[in-house]
Each structure stands twice: as C-alpha cells, then as structure tokens.
C-alpha positions as CSV (number, residue, x, y, z in Angstrom):
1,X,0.0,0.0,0.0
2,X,3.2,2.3,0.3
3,X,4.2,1.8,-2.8
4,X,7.4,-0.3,-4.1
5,X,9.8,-1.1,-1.9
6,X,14.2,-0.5,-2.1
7,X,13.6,-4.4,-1.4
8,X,11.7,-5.2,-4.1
9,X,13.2,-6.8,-7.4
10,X,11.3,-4.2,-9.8
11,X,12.7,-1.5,-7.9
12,X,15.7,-0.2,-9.7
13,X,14.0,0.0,-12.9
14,X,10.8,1.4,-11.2
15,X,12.4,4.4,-9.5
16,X,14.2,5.4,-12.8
17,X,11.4,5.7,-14.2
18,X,9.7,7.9,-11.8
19,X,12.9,10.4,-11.3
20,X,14.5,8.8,-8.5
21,X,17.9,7.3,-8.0
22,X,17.7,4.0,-7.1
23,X,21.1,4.6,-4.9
24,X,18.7,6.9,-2.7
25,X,16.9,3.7,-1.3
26,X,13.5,6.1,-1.5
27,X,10.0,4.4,-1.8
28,X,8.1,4.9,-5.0
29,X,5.2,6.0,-3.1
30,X,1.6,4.4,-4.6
31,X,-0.1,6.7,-5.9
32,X,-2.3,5.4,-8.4
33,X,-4.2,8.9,-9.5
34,X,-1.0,9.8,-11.6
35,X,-1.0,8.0,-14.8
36,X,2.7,7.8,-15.2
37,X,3.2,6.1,-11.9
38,X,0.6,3.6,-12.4
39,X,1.7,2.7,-16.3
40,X,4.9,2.0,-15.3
41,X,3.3,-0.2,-11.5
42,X,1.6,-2.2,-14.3
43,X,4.6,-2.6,-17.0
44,X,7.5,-2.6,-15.0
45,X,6.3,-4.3,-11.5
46,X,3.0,-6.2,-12.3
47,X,3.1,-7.2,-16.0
48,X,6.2,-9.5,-15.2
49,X,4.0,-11.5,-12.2
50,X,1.3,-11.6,-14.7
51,X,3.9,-13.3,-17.7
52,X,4.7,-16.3,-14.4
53,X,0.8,-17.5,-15.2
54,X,-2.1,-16.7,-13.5
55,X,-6.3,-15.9,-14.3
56,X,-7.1,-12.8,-12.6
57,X,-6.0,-9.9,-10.3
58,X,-7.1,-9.7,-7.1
59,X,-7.8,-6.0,-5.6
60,X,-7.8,-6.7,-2.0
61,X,-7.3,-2.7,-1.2
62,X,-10.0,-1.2,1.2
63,X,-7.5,1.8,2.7
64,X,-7.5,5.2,1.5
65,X,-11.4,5.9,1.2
66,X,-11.2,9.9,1.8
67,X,-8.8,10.0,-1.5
68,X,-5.9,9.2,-3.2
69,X,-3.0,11.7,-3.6
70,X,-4.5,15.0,-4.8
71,X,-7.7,13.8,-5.6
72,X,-10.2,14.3,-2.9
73,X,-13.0,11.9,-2.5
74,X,-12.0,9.1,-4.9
75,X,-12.2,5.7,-4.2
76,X,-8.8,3.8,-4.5
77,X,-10.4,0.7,-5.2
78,X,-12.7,1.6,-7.7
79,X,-9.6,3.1,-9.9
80,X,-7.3,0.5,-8.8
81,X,-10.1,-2.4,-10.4
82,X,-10.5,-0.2,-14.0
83,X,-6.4,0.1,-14.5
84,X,-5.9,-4.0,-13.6
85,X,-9.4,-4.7,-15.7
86,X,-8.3,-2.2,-19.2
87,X,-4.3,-3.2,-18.8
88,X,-5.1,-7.4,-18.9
89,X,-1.8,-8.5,-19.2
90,X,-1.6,-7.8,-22.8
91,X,-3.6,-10.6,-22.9
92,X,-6.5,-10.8,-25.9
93,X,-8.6,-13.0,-23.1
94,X,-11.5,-10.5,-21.7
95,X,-10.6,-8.5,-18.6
96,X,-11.2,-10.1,-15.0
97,X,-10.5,-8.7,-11.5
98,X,-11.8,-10.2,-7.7
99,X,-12.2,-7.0,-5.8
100,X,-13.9,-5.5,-2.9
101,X,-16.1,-3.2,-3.4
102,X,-15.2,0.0,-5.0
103,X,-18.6,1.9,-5.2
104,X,-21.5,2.6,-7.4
105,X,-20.3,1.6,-11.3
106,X,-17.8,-1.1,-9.8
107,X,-19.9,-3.9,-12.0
108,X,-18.3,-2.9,-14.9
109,X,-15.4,-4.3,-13.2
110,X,-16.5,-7.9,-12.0
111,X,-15.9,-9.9,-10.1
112,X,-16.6,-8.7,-5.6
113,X,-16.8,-9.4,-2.7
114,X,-17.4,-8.3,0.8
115,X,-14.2,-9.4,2.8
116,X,-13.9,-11.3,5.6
117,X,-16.7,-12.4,7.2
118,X,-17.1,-13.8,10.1
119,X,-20.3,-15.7,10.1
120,X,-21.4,-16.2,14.3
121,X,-25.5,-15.8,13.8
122,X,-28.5,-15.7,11.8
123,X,-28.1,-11.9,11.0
124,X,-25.0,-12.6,8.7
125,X,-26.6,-15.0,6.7
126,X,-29.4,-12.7,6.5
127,X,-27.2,-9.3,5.5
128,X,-25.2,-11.6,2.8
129,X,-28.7,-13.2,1.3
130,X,-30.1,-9.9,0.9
131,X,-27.0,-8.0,-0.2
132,X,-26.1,-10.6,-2.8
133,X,-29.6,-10.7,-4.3
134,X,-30.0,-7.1,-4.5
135,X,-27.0,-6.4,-5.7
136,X,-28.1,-7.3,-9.3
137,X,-30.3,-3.6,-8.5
138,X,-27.0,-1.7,-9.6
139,X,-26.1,-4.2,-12.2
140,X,-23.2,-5.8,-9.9
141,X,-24.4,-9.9,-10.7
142,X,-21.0,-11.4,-9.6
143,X,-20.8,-10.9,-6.4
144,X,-19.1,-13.2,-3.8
145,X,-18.6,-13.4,0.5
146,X,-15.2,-15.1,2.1
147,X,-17.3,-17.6,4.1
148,X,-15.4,-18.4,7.1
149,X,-16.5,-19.9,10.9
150,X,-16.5,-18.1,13.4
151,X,-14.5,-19.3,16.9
152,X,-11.4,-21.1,17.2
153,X,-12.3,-24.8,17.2
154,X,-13.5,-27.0,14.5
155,X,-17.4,-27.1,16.0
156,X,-17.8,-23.5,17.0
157,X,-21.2,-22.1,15.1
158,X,-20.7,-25.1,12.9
159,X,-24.5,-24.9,11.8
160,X,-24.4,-21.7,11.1
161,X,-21.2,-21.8,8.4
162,X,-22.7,-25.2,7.3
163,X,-26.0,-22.8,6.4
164,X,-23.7,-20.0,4.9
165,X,-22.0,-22.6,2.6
166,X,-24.9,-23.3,1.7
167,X,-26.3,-19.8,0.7
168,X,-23.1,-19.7,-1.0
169,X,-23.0,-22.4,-2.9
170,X,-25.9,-20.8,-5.3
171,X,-24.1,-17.2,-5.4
172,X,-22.3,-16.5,-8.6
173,X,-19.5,-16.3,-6.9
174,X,-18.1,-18.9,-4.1
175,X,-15.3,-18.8,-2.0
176,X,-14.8,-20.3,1.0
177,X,-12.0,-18.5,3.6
178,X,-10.0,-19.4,6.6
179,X,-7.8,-17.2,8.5
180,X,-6.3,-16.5,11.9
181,X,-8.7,-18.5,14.5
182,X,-11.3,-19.8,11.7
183,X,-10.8,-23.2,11.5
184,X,-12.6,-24.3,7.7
185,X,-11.1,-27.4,7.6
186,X,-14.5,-29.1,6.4
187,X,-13.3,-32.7,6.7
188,X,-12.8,-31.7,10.5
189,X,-16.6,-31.2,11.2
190,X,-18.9,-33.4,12.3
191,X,-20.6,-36.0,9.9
192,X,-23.9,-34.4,9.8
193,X,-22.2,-30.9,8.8
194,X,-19.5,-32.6,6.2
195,X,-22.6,-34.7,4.7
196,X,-24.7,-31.2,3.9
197,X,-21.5,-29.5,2.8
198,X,-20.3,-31.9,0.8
199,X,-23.8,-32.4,-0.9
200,X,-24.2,-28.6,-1.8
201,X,-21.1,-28.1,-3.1
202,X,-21.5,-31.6,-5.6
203,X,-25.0,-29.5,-6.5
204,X,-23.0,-26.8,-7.3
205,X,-20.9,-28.3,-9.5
206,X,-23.6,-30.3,-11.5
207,X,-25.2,-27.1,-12.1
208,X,-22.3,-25.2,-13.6
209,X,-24.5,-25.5,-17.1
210,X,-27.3,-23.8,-15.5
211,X,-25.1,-20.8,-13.9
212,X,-23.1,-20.7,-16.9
213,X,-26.8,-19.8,-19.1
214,X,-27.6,-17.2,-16.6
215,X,-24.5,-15.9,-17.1
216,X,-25.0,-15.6,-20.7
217,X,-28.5,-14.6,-19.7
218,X,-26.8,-11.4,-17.5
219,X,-24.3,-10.4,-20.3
220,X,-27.4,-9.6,-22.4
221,X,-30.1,-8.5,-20.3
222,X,-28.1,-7.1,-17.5
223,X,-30.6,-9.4,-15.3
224,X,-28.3,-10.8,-12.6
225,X,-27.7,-14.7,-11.9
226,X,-29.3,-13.6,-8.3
227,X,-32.0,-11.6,-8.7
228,X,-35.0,-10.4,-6.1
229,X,-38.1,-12.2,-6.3
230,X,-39.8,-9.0,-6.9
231,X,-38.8,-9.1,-10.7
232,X,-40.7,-11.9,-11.2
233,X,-43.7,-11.0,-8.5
234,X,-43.4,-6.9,-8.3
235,X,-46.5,-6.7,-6.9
C-alpha cells in the first residue's frame, strides 16, 4: 500500500522511471491517480508477475477511502479495479478482476466481494442473502462473501457456516475462507455438517450448465444470476 519497496526486485528500474535514484533507497510512493506512476506499476512491477501465469488480479485494497494523492474523495479501489481490468496483461482473453467493493459503477469491473466475514449468527446470513440478491439492482451480478466460521475450534457455530456454505453455494460467486482463528477445515466437522456440505457443493458443480446460461443470460439482459423475487412478483 506504500508503494514499491528498495527491497523489491522491480525497484531499480521502477524508480528510474519515476525520477528517482535507485542509490537513494527512497519508496516509490503508490499513488495510483497519476497516470505515469501507475503505467509504469503495471509494465515494470506487475506485468512480469502476470507473464509467471495466472487468471485474474485480485484487488484486495480497502484503505485510502477519503482520496488518493490530490484527488479528494476518490475511491482507490474503484480506480485500482478499471487500470488492472483495461491493462489485462496484454492478454486478448477479456478483462477479469476479484475485488472488494469500489462503489457505485464497480460492476463494470466484475468480479466482488465483501471481505472477511465472520459468520457467528442468523443476522449474517441474512445481511449476505439480501445483499447478494440485490445487488443485481446496480447491475453488480458477480458478487461473492469469504465464508469463514466463526471461533477457534472445529465445531464452534458449525451450523451456522454449514448454512452460509450453503447460501453460497448458489451465489455467482463462491469462495470459502480461513484465517487466523477460523478453523474451515471441512473434513474436520462433524458427519452431519461434512454430509450437507459436501452435498451442496456436488450440486453446485452439476449445475455449472445452468449458472453458466444465466450468465450468458446477464451479459445480455443485465438481469443478474441472483436476482429479487420481486422481478418476477413486483407486486
């Protein structure tokens, strides 16, 4: 988030070309409002990652919501998902980026999601359910949660995460995320809790045909894979 490092490899060739000696040792410091500074993060520093083989970026950037160098009020993440979306590796495959959420016109930049979340009651599974399916509102249909268990120990709300997987297992996006104290080592649950994971996630897989038609589906209409029932029942 500083920007490049005097430790990093790309260094040398990134502070000449943002008027700095490399023999000063001084950061390149991120800021990705000027144009020349980010052309040259995405040629000289990120374009060589890119040529070691890999699908997407991921923009996991949530700091700097005030603004970004002299630009008052703009979202980092939001300008951070267009550059990484419009400069795809020089790759002629279409542009895609995972990425938090950078604001209103972010779905032109698919795919999101939320964070971390740390599922421990009913009223998380009810925010994500209703956030995911009314996302498609604002055109964002690809839109994912890190579903992780809350607690330190295999069994802790167990139920709960079992019921989040399985919300998730029907979003257009699914990613399932441990870190720090949450344990989601799913062959460590109990049998009743592996059986209903194990059997939503199969379901998920057999239906990649169907999510793969609504997909097609939301490239033309702009109708989201998860869509309120109110679009169907608005009255």
């Amino acid at each position: 988030a500083q920007g490049v490092m005097p430790f990093e490899a790309a260094y040398p060739n990134m502070a000449r070309a943002n008027g700095i000696d490399p023999a000063s040792k001084i950061t390149v410091s991120f800021n990705i409002t000027d144009k020349h500074f980010s052309d040259t993060l995405q040629s000289l520093v990120l374009e060589p990652r890119a040529a070691e083989g890999f699908d997407f970026w991921w923009t996991d950037w949530q700091q700097g919501l005030p603004g970004v160098g002299a630009v008052t009020g703009i979202t980092p993440t939001w300008l951070l998902n267009h550059v990484r979306f419009t400069n795809y590796s020089g790759s002629a495959r279409r542009g895609l980026i995972h990425s938090r959420f950078g604001g209103m016109g972010s779905h032109r930049y698919p795919t999101g999601f939320g964070g971390d979340v740390n599922v421990g009651d009913w009223d998380s599974i009810k925010f994500m359910i209703e956030f995911t399916t009314t996302a498609s509102n604002v055109l964002f249909c690809y839109w994912g949660h890190e579903m992780m268990r809350s607690g330190g120990s295999p069994t802790d709300n167990t139920g709960v995460f079992v019921r989040v997987m399985q919300m998730g297992a029907w979003s257009p996006v699914f990613t399932s995320w441990g870190n720090g104290g949450q344990n989601n080592t799913l062959w460590l649950m109990p049998p009743v809790y592996l059986n209903a994971t194990q059997h939503v996630l199969a379901m998920r897989a057999q239906t990649l045909p169907l999510r793969y038609t609504l997909a097609r589906i939301a490239y033309e209409t702009g109708v989201g894979q998860q869509r309120p029932m109110y679009y169907a029942y608005p009255t």
